[in-house]
C-alpha positions, 0 to 999 in steps of 0.5 A, spaced: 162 389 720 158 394 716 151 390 717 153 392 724 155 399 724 149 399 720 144 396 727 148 401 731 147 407 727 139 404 727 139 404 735 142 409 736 138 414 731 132 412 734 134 413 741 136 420 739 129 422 735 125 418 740 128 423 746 126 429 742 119 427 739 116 425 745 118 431 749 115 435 742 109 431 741 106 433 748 109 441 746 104 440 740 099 436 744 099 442 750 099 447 745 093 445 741 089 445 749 092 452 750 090 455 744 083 452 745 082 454 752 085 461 750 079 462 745 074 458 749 076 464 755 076 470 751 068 468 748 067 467 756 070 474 758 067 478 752 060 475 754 061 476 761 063 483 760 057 485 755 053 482 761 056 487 765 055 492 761 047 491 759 046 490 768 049 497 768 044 500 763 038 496 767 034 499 772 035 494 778 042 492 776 041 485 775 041 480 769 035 478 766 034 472 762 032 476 755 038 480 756 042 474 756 040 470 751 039 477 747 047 478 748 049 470 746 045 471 740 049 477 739 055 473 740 052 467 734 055 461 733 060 462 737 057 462 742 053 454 741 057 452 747 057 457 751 052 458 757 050 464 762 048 460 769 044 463 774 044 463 782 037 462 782 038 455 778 036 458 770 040 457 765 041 460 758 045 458 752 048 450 752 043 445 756 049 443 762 048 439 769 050 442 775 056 441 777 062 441 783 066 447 779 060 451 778 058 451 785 065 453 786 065 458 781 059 462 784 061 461 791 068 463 791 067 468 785 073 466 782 074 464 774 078 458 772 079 453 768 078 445 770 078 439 764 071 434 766 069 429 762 069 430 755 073 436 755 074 442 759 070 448 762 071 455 762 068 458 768 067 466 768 063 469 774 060 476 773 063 481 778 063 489 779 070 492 779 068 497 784 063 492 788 069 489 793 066 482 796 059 482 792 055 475 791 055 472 785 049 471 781 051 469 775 057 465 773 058 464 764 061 458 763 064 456 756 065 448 754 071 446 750 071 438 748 076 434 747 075 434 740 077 441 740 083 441 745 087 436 740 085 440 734 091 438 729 094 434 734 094 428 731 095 430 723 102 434 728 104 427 730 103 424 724 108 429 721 113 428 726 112 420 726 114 421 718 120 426 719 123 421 725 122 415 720 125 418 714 131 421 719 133 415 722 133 412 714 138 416 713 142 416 719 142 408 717 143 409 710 150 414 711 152 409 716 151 403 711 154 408 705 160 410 711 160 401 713 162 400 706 167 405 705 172 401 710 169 394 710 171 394 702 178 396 702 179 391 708 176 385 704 180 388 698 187 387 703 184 380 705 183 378 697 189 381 696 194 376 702 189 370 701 192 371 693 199 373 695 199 367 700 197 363 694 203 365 690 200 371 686 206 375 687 204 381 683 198 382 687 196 389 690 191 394 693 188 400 691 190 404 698 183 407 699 178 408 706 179 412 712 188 414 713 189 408 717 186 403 712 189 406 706 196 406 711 195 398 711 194 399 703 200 402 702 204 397 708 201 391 703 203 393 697 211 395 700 211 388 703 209 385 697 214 388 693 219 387 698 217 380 699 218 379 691 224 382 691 227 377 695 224 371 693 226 374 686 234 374 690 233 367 693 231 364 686 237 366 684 241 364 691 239 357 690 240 358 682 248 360 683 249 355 688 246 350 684 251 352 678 258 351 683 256 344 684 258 343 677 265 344 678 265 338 683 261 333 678 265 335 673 271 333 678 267 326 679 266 325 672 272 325 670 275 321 677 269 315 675 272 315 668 279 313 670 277 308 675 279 301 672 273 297 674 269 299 668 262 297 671 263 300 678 265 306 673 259 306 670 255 306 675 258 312 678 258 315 671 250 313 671 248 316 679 253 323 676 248 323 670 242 324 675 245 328 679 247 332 673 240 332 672 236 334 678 242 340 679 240 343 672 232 343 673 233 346 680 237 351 676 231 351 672 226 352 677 229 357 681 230 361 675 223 361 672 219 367 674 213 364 680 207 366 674 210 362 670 211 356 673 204 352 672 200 347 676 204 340 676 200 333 676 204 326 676 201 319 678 203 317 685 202 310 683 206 310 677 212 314 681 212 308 686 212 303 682 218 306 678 222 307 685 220 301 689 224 297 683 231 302 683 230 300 691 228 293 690 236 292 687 239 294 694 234 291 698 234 284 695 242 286 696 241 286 704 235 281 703 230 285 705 222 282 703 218 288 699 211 289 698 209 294 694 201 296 693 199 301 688 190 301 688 185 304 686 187 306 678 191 312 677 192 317 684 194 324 682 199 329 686 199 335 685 207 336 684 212 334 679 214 327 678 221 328 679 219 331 686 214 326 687 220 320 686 225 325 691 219 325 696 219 318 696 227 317 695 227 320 702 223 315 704 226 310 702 232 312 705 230 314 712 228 306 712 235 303 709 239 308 714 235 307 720 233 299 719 239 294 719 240 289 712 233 284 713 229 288 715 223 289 711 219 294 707 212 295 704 209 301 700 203 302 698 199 309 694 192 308 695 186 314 694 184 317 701 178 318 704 176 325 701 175 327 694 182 328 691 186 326 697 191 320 694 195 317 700 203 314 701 204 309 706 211 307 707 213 302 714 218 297 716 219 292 721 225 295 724 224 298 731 220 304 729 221 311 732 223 312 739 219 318 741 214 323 737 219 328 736 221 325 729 217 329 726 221 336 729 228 338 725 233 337 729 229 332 734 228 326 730 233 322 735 236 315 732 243 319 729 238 323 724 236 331 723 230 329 722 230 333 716 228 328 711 221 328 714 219 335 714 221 335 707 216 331 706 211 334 710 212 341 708 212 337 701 205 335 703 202 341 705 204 344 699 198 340 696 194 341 702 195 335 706 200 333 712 204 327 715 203 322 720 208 317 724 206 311 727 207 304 729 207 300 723 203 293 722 210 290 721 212 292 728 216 298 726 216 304 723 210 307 719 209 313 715 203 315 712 203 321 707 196 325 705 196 329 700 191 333 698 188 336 692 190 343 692 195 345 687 201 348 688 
């Protein structure tokens, strides 16, 4: 954005300053020619008058070759250019071949002035005032070249040049300066939601730039407080629900002692122990302030192994054949082992629901094919999904919410990875989790 106010400014500056330049270079090129020919008609009036006046003092009345060139003699250097025509084709002054202006000066007895080549001639015939529609016997006629009718036209139009460069410099210069002023906040606003979307819930903006980006500024930082303030009331949603479920497994745990089976007592005391467990580290969790919770790592392979054999118990219980693959040495996941374990647990799940007893299962955790992407493979040979809503809440099909998997997959884009579905090579169901190396 500010590169292109920038080019906007640029193009539009240079069209001004060139709308006002070329009309002001052609008034100073004409006013160096007027200025010129100004001086070049006043030295031809002044030597024509002074010959009328030396005709009125001679004898016959008529200009003589001596008292021409003793009058431009009188006039010095400044007449160099000047020369006194005669009718009869003598000339005085300055050599000049005749020309179509100065056979029409001598006929019409008129002055004027016509560009020629090389420059411009002053033509002046001498004519008595109280002489009406006399012949003219001598023309005075005064050359001006090129060289002095564009006297300092070309230092002017430099300077013009100059003042128009550095005008559309500082119009570029204001308008980059004017660019940054708005672009800088907004690239503050943008760092700021990329932070606060990464988790930094303390980030804020100095509100600054023109009123309605310093609006926007101020909107952020309440949206931020606003937002931390309710994950801030959820946290502790989450921890005073969690904290009632102690009443209920304080209740079960005393229901499973008093049971007389002694070994199915013991292995409900066991699944009420983890249970117990998870809920005082959900307490935990939610109760931790977010800047305090660091970045969590577990072995996706270790975690399988470890769950695939509480699994094995029920499956070899319903004859299920299991193939579990670990490959590739260790393959981290950027997330808790505990939550990584409840990730794959929903798996299983899902395959044990949803599958009838004999029917087989294979897992496996291996290393993706980008850097830091480790990936989880769990299919069945059940009769795989029904359609491709699985993945929807509420839309699996099958008696299913669909929920267990889009935990999964939310768990997943935690880490920067995703989820798909499929149909297995075992004929059933296949689920394949990405899990990438972004940490939560």
């Amino acid at each position: 954005m500010r590169q292109r106010v920038a080019i906007l400014s640029l193009a539009i500056s240079t069209l001004v300053v060139i709308a006002f330049m070329i009309p002001l270079a052609l008034l100073l090129r004409n006013q160096a020619q007027n200025r010129a020919l100004s001086r070049s008609e006043t030295l031809a009036q002044a030597i024509a008058t002074a010959l009328i006046v030396d005709t009125a003092r001679s004898e016959d009345g008529e200009v003589s070759l001596p008292a021409a060139q003793t009058v431009l003699e009188v006039f010095g250097a400044g007449a160099d250019a000047v020369t006194i025509l005669f009718a009869e084709g003598e000339q005085v002054g300055a050599a000049v071949v005749n020309t179509d202006n100065i056979d029409v000066a001598f006929s019409e007895a008129r002055a004027f002035t016509a560009f020629t080549e090389g420059g411009a001639e002053v033509l002046v015939p001498l004519l008595s005032a109280d002489v009406p529609d006399q012949a003219v016997d001598v023309v005075v006629r005064s050359f001006v070249p090129d060289d002095d009718l564009s006297e300092g036209v070309w230092v002017a139009w430099g300077m013009l040049a100059g003042l128009g460069v550095f005008l559309v410099i500082v119009a570029v210069v204001a308008a980059d300066r004017l660019g940054r002023s708005v672009v800088r906040p907004v690239q503050e606003l943008s760092q700021a939601a990329l932070a606060l979307g990464g988790g930094d819930l303390d980030r804020r903006v100095t509100p600054a730039g023109p009123d309605e980006i310093a609006d926007v500024g101020v909107a952020f930082n309440f949206l931020a407080e606003r937002l931390k303030l309710l994950l801030a009331e959820e946290r502790e949603s989450v921890a005073d629900l969690s904290h009632r479920l102690r009443t209920p497994l304080t209740a079960l745990r005393l229901q499973a002692e008093t049971l007389s089976d002694r070994e199915a007592s013991a292995v409900l005391l066991d699944d009420i122990d983890r249970l117990e467990s998870a809920v005082d580290r959900m307490i935990e969790q939610a109760r931790k302030p977010s800047e305090e919770k660091g970045p969590e790592q577990a072995d996706l392979g270790a975690v399988v192994r470890h769950r695939a054999t509480f699994w094995k118990v029920l499956a070899d219980e319903q004859n299920r054949p299991v193939d579990v693959q670990t490959s590739g040495g260790r393959l981290p996941v950027a997330m808790s082992g505990q939550d990584l374990g409840a990730l794959i647990d929903t798996l299983m799940e899902n395959v044990f629901s949803h599958t009838s007893p004999g029917v087989g299962y294979r897992i496996e955790a291996r290393p993706g094919f980008s850097d830091g992407q480790v990936i989880l493979v769990v299919e069945d040979s059940g009769a795989g999904f029904e359609h491709d809503s699985a993945l929807e809440r509420g839309e699996s099909g099958g008696g299913s919410t669909g929920l267990g998997l889009d935990i999964v997959l939310r768990a997943a884009q935690r880490t920067g990875g995703g989820l798909k579905i499929g149909e297995s090579a075992l004929g059933g169901a296949r689920v394949e989790v990405v899990f990438g190396g972004r940490t939560e």
